[in-house]
Backbone bond lengths (Angstrom), bond angles and torsions (degrees), N, CA, C in turn:
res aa  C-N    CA-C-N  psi(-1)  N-CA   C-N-CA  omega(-1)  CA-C   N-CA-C  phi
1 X - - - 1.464 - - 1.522 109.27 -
2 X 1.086 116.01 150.29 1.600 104.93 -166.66 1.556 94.66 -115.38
3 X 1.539 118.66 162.03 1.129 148.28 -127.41 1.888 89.08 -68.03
4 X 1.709 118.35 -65.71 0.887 128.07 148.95 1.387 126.38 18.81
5 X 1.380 98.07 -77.75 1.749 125.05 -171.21 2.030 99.36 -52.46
6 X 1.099 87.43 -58.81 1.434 107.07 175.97 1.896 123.50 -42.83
7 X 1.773 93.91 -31.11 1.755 96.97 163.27 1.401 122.48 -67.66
8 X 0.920 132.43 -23.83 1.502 130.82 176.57 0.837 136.44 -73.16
9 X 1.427 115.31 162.78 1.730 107.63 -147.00 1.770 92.48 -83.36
10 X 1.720 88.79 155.05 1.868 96.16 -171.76 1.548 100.75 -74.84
11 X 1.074 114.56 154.39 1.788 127.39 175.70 1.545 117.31 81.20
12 X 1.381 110.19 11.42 1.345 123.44 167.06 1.945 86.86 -51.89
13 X 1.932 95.00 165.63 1.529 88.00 161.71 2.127 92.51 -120.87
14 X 1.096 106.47 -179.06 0.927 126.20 -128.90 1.974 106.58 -71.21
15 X 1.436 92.73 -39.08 1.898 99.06 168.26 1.889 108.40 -59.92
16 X 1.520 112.81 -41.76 1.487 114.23 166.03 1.352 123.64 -51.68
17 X 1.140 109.46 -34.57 1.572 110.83 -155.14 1.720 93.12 -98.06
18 X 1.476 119.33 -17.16 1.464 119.54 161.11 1.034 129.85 -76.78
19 X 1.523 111.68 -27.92 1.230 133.03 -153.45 1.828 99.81 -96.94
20 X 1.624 115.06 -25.65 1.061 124.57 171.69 1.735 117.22 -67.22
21 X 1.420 97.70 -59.54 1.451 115.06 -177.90 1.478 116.22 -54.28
22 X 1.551 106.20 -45.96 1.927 112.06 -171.88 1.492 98.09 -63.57
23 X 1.507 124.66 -44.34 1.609 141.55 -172.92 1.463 97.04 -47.79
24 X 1.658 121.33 -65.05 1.177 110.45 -179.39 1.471 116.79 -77.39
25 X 0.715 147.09 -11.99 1.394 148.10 156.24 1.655 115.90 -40.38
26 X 1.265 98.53 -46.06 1.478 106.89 179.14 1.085 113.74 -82.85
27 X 1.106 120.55 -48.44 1.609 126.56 178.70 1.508 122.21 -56.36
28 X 1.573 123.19 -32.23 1.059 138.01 129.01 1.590 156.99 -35.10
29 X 1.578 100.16 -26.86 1.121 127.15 169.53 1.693 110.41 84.35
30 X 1.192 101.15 6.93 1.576 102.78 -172.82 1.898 114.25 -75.46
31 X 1.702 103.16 -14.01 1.508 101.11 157.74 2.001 92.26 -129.25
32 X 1.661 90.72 110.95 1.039 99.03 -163.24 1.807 113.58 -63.75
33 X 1.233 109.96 172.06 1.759 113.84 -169.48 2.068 125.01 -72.70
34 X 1.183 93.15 104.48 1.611 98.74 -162.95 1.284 101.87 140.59
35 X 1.265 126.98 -69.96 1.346 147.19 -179.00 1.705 107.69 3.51
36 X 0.734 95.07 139.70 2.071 101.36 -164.86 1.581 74.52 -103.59
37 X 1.487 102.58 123.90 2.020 140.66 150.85 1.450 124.69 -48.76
38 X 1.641 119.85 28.93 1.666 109.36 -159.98 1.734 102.60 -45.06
39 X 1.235 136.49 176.83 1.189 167.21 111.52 1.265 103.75 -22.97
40 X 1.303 136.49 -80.97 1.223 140.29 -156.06 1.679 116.42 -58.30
41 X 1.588 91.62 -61.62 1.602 111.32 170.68 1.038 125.98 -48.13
42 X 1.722 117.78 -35.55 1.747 130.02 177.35 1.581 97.16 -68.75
43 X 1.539 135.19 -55.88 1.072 128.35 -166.22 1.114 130.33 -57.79
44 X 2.077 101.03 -34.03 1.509 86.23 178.45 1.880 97.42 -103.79
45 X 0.989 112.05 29.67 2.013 102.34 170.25 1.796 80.28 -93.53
46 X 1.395 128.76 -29.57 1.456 107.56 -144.00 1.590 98.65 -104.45
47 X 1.546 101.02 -20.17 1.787 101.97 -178.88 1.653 102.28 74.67
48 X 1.447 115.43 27.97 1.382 110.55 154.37 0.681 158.12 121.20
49 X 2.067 159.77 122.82 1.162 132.83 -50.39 1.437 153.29 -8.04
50 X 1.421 117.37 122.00 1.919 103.74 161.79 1.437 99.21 -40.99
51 X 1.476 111.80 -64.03 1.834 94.27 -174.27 0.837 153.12 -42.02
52 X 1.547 94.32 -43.53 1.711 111.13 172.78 1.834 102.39 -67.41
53 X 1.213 110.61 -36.87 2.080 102.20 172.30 1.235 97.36 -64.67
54 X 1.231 150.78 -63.40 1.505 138.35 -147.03 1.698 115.44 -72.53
55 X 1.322 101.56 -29.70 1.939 122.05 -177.83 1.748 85.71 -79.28
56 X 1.206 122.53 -50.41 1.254 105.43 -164.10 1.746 107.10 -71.55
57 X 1.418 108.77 -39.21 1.805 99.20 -169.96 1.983 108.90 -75.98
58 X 1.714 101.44 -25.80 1.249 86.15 164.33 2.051 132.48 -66.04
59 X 1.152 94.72 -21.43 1.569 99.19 150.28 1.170 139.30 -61.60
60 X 1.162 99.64 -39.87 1.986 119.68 175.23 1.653 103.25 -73.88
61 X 0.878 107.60 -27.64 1.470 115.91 -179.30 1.418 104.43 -73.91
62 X 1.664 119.30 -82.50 1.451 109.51 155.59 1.668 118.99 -8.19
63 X 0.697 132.40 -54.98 1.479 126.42 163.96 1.701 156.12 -109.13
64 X 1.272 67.99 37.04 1.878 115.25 174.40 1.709 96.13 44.85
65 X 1.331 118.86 69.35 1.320 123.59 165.34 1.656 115.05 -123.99
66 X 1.826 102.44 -9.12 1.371 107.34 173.55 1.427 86.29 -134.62
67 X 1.558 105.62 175.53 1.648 121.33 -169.09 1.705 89.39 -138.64
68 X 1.500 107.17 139.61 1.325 99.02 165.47 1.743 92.09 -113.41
69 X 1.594 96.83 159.83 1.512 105.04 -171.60 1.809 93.35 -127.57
70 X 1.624 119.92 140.02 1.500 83.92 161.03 1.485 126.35 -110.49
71 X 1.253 92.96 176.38 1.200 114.57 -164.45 1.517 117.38 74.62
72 X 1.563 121.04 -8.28 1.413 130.45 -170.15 1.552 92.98 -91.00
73 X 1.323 112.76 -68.74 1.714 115.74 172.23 2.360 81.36 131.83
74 X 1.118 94.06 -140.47 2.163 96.70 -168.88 1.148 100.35 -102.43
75 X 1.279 100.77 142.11 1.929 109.61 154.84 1.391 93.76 -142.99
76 X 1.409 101.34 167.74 1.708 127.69 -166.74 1.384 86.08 -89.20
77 X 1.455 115.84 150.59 1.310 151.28 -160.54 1.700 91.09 -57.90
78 X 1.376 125.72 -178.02 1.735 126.22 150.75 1.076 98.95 -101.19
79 X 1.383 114.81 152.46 1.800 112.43 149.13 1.741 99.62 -94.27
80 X 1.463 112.29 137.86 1.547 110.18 179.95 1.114 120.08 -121.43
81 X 1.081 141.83 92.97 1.021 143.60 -177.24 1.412 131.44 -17.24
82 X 1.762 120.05 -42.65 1.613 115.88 165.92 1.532 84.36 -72.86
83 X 0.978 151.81 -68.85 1.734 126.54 -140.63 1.334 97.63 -71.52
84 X 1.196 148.26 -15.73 1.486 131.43 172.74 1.136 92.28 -89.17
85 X 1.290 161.68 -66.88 1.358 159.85 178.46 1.789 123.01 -27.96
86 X 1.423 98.75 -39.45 1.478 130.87 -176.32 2.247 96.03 -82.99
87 X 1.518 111.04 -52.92 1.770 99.38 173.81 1.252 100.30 -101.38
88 X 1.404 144.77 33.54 1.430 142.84 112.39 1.488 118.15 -13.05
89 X 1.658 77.12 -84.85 1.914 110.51 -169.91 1.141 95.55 -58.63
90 X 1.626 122.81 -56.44 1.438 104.59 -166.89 1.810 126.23 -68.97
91 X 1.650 105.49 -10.75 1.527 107.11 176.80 1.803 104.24 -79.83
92 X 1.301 106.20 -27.07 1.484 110.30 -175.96 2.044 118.21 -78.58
93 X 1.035 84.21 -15.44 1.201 104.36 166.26 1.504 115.86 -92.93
94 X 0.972 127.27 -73.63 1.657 137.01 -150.63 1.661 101.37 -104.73
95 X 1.245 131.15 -17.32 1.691 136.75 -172.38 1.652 86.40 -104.35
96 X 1.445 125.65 -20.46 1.548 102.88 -175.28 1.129 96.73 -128.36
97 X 1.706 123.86 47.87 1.303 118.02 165.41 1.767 94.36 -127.29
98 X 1.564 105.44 -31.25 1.796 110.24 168.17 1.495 93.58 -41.89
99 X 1.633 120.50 -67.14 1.490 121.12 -152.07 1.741 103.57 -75.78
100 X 1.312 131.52 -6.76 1.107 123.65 151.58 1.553 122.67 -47.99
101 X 1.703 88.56 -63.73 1.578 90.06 175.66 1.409 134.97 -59.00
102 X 1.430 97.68 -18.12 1.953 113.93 -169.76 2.025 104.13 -85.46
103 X 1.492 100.14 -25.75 1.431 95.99 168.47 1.835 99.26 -84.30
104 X 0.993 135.55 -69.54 1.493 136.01 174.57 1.740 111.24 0.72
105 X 1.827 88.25 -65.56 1.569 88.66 -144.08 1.776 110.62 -121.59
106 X 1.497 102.94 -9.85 1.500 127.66 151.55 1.452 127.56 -33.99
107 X 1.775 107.86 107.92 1.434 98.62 -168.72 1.786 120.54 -92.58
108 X 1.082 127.22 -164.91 1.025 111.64 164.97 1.954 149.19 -66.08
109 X 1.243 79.82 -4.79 1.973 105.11 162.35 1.377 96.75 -73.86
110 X 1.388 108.63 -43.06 1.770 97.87 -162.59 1.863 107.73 -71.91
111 X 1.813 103.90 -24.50 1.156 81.91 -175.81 1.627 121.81 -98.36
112 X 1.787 100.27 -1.58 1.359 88.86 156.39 1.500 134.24 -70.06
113 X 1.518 117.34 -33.95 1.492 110.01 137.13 1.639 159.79 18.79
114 X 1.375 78.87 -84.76 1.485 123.84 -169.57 1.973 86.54 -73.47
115 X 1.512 101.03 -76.20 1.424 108.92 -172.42 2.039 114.04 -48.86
116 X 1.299 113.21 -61.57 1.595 128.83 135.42 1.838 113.17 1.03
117 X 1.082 113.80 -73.14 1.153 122.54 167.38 1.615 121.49 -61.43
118 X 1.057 89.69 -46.05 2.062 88.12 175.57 1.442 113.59 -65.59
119 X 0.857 119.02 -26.85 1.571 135.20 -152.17 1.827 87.07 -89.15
120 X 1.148 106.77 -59.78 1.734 90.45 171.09 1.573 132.56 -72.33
121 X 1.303 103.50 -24.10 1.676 104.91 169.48 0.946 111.02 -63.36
122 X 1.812 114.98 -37.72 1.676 112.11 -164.66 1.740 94.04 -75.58
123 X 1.383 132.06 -21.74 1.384 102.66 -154.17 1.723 92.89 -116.40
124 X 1.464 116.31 44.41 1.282 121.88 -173.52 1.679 99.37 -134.43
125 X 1.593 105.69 131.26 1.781 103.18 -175.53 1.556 94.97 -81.09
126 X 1.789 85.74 135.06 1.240 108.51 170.12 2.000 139.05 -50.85
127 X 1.592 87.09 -55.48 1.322 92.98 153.07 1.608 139.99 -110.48
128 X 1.502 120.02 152.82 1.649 94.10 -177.29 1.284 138.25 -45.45
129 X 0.829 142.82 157.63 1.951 152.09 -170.50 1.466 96.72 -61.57
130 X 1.474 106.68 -56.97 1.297 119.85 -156.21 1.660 120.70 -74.01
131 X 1.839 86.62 -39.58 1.539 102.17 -157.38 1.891 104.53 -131.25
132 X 1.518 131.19 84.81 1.025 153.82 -119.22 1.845 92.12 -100.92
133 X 1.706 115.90 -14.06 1.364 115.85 -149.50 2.313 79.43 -122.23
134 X 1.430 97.29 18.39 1.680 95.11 -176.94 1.768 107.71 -135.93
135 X 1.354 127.02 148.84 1.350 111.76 -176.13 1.771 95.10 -81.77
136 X 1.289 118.54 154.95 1.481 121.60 156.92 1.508 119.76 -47.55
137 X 1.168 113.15 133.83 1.727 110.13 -173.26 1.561 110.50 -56.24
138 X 1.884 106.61 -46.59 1.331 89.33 -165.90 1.966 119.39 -89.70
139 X 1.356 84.68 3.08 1.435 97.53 169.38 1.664 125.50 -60.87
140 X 1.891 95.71 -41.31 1.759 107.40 169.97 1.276 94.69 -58.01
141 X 1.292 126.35 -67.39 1.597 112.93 -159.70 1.337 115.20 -55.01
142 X 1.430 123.22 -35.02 1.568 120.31 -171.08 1.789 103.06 -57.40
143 X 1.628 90.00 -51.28 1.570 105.52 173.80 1.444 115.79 -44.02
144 X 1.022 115.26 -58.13 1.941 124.63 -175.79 1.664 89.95 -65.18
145 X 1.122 133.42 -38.65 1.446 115.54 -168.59 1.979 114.66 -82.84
146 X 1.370 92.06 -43.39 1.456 90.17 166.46 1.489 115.79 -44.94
147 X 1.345 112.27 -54.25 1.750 112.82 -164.84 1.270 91.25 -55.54
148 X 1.520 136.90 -72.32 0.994 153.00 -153.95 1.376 114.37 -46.17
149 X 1.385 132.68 -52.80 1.554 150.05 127.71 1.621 101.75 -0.31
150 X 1.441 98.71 -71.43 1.814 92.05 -168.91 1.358 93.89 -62.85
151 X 1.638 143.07 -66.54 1.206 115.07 -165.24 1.311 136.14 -60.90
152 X 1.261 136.68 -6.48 1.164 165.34 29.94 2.020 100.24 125.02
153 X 1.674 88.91 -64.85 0.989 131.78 -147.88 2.043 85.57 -71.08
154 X 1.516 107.53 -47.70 1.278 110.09 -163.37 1.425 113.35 -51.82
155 X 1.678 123.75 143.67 1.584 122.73 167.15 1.349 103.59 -90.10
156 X 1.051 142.26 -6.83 1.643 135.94 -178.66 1.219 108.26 -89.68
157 X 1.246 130.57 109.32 1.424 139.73 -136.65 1.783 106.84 -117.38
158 X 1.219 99.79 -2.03 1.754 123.37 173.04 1.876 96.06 -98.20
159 X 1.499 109.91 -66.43 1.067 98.05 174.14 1.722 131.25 -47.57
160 X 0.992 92.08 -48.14 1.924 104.66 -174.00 1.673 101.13 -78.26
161 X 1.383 151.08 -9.21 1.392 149.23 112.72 1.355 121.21 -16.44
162 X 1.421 103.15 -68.03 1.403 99.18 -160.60 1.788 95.99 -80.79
163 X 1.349 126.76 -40.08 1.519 123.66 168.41 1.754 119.72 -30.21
164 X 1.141 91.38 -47.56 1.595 103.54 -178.47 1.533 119.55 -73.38
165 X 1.457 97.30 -28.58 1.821 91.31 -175.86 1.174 97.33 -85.12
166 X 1.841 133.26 -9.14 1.397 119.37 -177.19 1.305 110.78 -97.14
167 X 1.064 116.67 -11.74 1.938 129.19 154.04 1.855 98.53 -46.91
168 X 1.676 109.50 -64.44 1.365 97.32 -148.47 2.016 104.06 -83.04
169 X 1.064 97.09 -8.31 1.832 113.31 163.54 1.583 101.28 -44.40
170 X 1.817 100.57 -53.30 1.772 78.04 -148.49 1.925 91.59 -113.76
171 X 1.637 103.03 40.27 1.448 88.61 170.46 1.531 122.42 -87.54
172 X 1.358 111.99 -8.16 1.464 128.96 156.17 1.713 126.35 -46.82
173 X 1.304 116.44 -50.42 0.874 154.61 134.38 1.582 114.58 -25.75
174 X 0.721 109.48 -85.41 1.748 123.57 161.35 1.206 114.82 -13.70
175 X 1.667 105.45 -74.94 1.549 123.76 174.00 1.428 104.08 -61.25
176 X 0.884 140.40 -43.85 1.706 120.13 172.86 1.195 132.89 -71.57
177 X 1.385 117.12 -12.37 1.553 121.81 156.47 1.233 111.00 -64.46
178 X 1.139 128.66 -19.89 1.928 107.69 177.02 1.196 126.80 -79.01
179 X 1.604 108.81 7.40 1.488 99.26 174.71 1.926 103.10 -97.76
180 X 1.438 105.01 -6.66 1.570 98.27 -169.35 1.862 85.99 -111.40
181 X 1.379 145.92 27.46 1.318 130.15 -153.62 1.671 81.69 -100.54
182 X 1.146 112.43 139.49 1.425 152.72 175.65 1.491 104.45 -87.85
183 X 1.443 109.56 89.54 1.619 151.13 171.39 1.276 98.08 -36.93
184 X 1.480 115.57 -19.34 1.669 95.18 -173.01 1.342 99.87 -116.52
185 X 0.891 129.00 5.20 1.386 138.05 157.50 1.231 126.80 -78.97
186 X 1.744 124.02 103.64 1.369 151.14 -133.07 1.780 99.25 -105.44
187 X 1.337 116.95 71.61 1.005 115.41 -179.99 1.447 130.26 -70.99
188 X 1.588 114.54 -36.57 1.504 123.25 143.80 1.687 96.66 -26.09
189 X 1.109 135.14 -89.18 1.827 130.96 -128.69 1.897 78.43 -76.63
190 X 1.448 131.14 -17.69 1.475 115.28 -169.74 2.108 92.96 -68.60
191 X 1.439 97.82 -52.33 1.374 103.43 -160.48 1.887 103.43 -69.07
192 X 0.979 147.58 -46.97 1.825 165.65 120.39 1.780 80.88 6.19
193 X 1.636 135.62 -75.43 0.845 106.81 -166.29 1.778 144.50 -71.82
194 X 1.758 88.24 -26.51 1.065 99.27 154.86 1.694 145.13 -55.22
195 X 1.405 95.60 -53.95 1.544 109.74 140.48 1.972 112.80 -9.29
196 X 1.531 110.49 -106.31 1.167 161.10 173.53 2.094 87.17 -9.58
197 X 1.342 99.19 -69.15 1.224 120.67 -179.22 1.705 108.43 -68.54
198 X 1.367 125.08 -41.86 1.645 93.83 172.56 1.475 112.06 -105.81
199 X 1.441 137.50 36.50 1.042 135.89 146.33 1.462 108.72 -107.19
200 X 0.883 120.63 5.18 1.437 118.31 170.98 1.791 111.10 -122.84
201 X 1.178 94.83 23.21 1.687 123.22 154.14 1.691 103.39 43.70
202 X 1.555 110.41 55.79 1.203 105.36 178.36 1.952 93.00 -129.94
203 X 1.225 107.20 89.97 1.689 131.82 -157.60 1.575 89.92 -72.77
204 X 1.605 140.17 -25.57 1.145 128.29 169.38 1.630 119.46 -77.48
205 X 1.063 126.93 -11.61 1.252 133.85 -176.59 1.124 119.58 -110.42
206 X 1.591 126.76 -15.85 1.392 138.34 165.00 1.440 99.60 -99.63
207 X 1.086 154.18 38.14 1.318 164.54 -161.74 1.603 98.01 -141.74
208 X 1.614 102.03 -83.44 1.077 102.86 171.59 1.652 134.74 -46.03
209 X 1.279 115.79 -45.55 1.532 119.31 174.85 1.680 121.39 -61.02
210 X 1.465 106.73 -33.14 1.415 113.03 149.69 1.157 133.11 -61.34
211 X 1.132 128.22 -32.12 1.711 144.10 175.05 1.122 85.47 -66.86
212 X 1.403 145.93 -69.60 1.664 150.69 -136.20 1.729 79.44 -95.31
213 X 0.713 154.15 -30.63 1.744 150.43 -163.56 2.074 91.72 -90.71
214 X 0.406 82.79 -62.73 1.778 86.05 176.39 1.250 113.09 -45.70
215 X 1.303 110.68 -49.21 1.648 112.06 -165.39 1.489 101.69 -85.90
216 X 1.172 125.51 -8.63 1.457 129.71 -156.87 1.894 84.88 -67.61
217 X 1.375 99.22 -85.56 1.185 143.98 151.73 1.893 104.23 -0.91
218 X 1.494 114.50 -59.70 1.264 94.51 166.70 1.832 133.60 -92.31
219 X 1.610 81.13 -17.20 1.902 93.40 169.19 1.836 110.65 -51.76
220 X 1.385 114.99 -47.27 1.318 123.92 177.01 1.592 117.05 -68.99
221 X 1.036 131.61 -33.23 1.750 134.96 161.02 2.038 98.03 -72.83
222 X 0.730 120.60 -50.01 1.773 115.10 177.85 1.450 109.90 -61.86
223 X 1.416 141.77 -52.92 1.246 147.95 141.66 1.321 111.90 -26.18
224 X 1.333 129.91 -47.29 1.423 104.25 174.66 1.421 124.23 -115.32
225 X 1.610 115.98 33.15 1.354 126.05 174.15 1.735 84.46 -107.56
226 X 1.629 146.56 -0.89 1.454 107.42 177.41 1.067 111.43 -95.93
């Protein structure tokens, strides 16, 4: 059973406690992206059931982290380089034109919020305790809620839609950069600056640091898919 398996909470029953472990596995990159799902191989990494593998990837499937093919049986999604390249541009475009508007026209609810939200990402560990090559679960959410906070702010309610569904596009994405994220790269002072900059309503400089916060993020998943 691999190390993984071992994070989950005790008294799971047995499709959970697979269904937990394979999840982080993937999300991690430790069964890397594409990777063909045998039957055989899952049972003995997982120590057990066909059922409990098939209940678990039809879940993963439900949330497009496995693909069923037929007659092939599952493999893990690709990461592709034009489609991350392709909702790049479009978050740098359209995710930092929401947060234009959210510094613009954002009142002071929004920036208690905004601040509200930082305050728990910042005081939440980034990666798991256990598992050093995975982000902490409740850290993504603090993370997904902070961003979300700043866009938050926007009144164009077409714009701040479509911003948000290109957030939850590349949170897949997201989760697989933490096994290649570059330790010396101070992502606290990225997110603190952003912060800093759209409550202090200077919409060209929190624009920009987000644009450069985005790309960081996909330069490091493109670097280690060649």
């Amino acid at each position: 059973m691999t190390a993984a398996a071992g994070d989950v909470v005790e008294g799971l029953g047995p499709t959970a406690r697979v269904y937990q472990a394979l999840r982080a596995d993937i999300l991690a990159g430790r069964i890397a992206p594409g990777s063909r799902l045998g039957f055989a191989a899952l049972v003995e990494r997982y120590d057990c059931s066909i059922g409990a593998i098939r209940e678990a990837l039809q879940r993963l499937g439900e949330q497009e982290l496995v693909i069923a093919e037929p007659k092939r049986g599952f493999r893990v999604v690709d990461i592709s380089p034009d489609d991350l390249n392709d909702l790049t541009e479009a978050r740098c475009e359209i995710e930092v034109l929401a947060l234009r508007y959210a510094v613009n026209r954002g009142n002071l609810e929004w920036e208690s919020k905004v601040v509200a939200a930082h305050h728990r990402m910042e005081r939440t560990p980034m990666f798991a305790p256990t598992d050093p090559d995975r982000f902490n679960d409740e850290w993504v959410l603090a993370h997904a809620e902070f961003h979300q906070a700043l866009l938050d702010g926007c009144s164009n309610r077409r714009i701040l839609a479509t911003a948000s569904a290109l957030r939850d596009s590349a949170e897949l994405y997201r989760q697989w950069s933490a096994p290649q994220h570059d330790r010396n790269r101070d992502i606290a002072a990225e997110h603190r600056a952003i912060l800093d900059a759209a409550v202090g309503r200077d919409a060209d400089l929190a624009c920009e640091l987000l644009t450069a916060h985005i790309q960081r993020t996909t330069n490091a998943l493109l670097s280690s898919s060649d």
